[in-house]
N, C-alpha and C positions, 0 to 999 in steps of 0.2 A: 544596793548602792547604785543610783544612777551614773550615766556617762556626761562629762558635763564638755562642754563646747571651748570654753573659754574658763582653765581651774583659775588661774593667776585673776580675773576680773569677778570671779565666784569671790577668791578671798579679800581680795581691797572692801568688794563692797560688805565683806561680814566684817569688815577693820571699821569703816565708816557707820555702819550703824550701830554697831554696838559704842563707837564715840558719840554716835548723836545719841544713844539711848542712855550713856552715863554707868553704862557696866561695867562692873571691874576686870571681867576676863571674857573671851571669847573663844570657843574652838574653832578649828579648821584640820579637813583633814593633812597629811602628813604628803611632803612633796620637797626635794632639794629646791629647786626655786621658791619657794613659797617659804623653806628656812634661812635663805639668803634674803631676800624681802627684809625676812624678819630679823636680818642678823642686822642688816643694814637701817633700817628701821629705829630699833636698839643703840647703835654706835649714833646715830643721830637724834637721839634724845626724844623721839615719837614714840616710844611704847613704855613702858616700865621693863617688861624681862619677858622670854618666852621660853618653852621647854617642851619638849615632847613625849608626848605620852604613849607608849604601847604596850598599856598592858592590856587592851581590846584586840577585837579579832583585827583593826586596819589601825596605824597609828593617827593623830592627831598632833598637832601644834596648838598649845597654849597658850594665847597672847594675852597677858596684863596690862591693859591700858593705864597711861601714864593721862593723870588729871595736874593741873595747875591754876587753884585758886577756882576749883570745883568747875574749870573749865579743860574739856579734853584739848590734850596737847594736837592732836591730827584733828587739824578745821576742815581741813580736804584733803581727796585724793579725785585722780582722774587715771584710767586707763588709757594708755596713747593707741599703743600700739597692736590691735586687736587680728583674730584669725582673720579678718575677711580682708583687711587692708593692713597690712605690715608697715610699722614706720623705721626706717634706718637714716642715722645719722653719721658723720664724719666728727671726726675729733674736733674740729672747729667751728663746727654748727651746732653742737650742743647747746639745745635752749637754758638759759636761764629762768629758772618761776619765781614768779612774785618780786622781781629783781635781787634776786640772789638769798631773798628768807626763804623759798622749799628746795627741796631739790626733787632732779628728776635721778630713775632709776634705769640705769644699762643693762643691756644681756651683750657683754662683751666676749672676744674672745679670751679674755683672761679672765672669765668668771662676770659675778652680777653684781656691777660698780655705781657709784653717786655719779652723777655728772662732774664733778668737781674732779674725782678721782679717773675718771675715764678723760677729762683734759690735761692733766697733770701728767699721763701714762700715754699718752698723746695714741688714744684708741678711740675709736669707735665703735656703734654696734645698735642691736633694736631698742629703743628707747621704749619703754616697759611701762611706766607711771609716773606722773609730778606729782608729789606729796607737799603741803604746807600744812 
């Protein structure tokens, strides 16, 4: 198993192509952030369900793309905030995407929030991915 640089921008982009390629499921391996993504993902109505799998030698996440009139529900995703340049934001600079249709993803210190929910909780923290 290789060492990957950037796992979090490993998985969006295995999210995004398996939406462009019309798959019903995708693996990724297994990582708490990467099942917060996916929990949040989920509660926002971008995936259909995910689950994890261990019964290999390293776990896995199993993500079920969610289709809508045989178009995938996630049009995009974009990584913000990468190793080499970190983006943090304040509770009141949290960007809005697409004018309030995606949302972006927090790594707060209460755990990994919507943007909606990290102004609401009036936190900030590294701003992670816009999803629409």
């Amino acid at each position: 198993m290789s060492q990957l640089s950037d796992p979090i921008a490993d998985f969006l982009t295995r999210l995004r192509n398996s939406a462009v390629a019309k798959k019903a499921e995708t693996n990724a391996p297994y990582s708490k952030v990467k099942v917060e993504i996916a929990r949040i993902l989920k509660q926002e109505g971008y995936i259909a369900g995910y689950e994890i799998d261990t019964k290999g030698a390293f776990p896995e996440i199993r993500i079920a793309n969610k289709f809508v009139n045989r178009t995938p529900a996630i049009t995009g995703l974009k990584r913000v905030s990468k190793p080499g340049l970190r983006r943090y934001v304040g509770s009141q600079e949290i960007p809005r995407v697409l004018g309030g249709l995606g949302i972006s993803i927090l790594s707060t210190p209460r755990g990994i929030l919507t943007g909606r929910e990290a102004k609401k909780q009036n936190v900030g923290g590294e701003l992670l991915a816009y999803v629409w």
